[in-house]
C-alpha positions, -999 to +999 in steps of 0.1 A: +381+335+060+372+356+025+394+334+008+382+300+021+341+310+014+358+319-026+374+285-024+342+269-010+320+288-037+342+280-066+338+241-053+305+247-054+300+254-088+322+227-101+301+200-083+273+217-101+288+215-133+298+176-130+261+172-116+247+189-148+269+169-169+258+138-153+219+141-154+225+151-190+244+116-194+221+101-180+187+112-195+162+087-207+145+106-234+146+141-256+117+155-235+144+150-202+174+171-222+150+195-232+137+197-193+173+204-183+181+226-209+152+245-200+161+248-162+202+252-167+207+267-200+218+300-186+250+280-171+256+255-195+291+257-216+307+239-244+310+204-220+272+207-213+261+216-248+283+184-265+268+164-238+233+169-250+239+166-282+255+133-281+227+119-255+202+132-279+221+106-304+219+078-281+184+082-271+172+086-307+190+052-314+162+035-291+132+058-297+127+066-337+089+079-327+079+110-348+074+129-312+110+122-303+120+135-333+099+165-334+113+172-298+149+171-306+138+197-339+127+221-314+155+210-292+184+212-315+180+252-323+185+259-288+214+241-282+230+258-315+219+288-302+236+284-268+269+268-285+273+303-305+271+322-273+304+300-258+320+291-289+346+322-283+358+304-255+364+271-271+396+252-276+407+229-302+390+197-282+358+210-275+351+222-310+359+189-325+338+169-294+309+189-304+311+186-339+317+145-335+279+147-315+270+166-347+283+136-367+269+109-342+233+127-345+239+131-383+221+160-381+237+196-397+236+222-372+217+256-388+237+274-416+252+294-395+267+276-372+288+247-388+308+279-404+313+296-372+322+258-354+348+250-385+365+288-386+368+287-349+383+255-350+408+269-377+418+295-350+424+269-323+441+246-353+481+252-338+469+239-308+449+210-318+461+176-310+463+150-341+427+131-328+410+166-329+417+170-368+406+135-371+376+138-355+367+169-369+372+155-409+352+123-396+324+149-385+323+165-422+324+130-439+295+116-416+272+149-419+278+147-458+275+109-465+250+099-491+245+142-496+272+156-510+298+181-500+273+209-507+250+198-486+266+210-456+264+246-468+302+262-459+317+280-486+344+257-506+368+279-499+365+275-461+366+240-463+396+242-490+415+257-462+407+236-433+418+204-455+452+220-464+457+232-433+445+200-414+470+179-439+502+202-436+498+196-396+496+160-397+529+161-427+547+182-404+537+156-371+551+130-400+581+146-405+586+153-372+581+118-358+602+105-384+637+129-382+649+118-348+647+081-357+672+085-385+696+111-372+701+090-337+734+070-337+730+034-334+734+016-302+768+009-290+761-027-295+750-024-329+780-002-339+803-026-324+787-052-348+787-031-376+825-021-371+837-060-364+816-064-399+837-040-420+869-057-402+857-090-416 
């Protein structure tokens, strides 16, 4: 009986999370994502947090007034805030989902945090998938168009090494995708052929 009221309690929460996530996808304005961020910050995690910040993208798109941009100022610290607290528990995906809302809002999270995002992501980087890297260099290029590289205000070394490091995985997937295509035999068919053409 114990173990069925855990079961039932850990199904609980899970319907709540997908809840949260869906009334933050489906919020009409800043003021609603800063209502529910008020009234569910305290359980929000890294799917909640990417999933304002991209809404706040979408509903800035249809609603350039200076109050909805003042709201998402006051908004925007707070999520960063919140994303520091469960960034240690971030993998690769998350890290670079978050970072592509960054790049959709083309807004710079505060100084501190794009270095704590891009470091962490560095950590998670043997586990990444290809897409993640992508998405996360698409992130840098759109928060830096028309700015310059500086303006995003991480150390040149940092970024230095997420570049090298981001190109030697994608070499090595190169390499890798490449090696078994040329040390596989050919077909039986095709050897056939090739043998009756050396006989000719």
């Amino acid at each position: 009986a114990a173990g069925d009221e855990g079961h039932a309690s850990i199904d609980k929460e899970e319907a709540a999370a997908r809840q949260l996530t869906h009334n933050i996808a489906n919020a009409d304005s800043v003021y609603q994502l800063a209502e529910i961020f008020s009234a569910h910050s305290s359980v929000m995690d890294m799917i909640h947090i990417t999933a304002c910040i991209t809404r706040m993208s979408k509903v800035l798109g249809t609603s350039l007034s200076a109050a909805s941009q003042a709201a998402a100022a006051s908004l925007l610290p707070l999520l960063g805030g919140k994303l520091l607290q469960v960034l240690p528990n971030a993998n690769a995906r998350g890290i670079a989902n978050v970072l592509w809302g960054y790049g959709r809002l083309r807004n710079l999270p505060q100084s501190e945090l794009l270095p704590e995002l891009l470091k962490a992501f560095l950590q998670q980087l043997p586990t990444a998938a290809f897409r993640d890297s992508a998405v996360v260099l698409w992130s840098l290029a759109r928060l830096t168009e028309g700015q310059g590289i500086a303006a995003v205000g991480v150390a040149p070394d940092l970024l230095s090494q997420l570049g090298r490091q981001v190109l030697d995985q994608l070499a090595a997937a190169a390499a890798a995708a490449m090696e078994p295509q040329g040390s596989q035999p050919p077909p039986p068919a095709a050897a056939a052929q090739q043998q009756q053409q050396y006989a000719g």
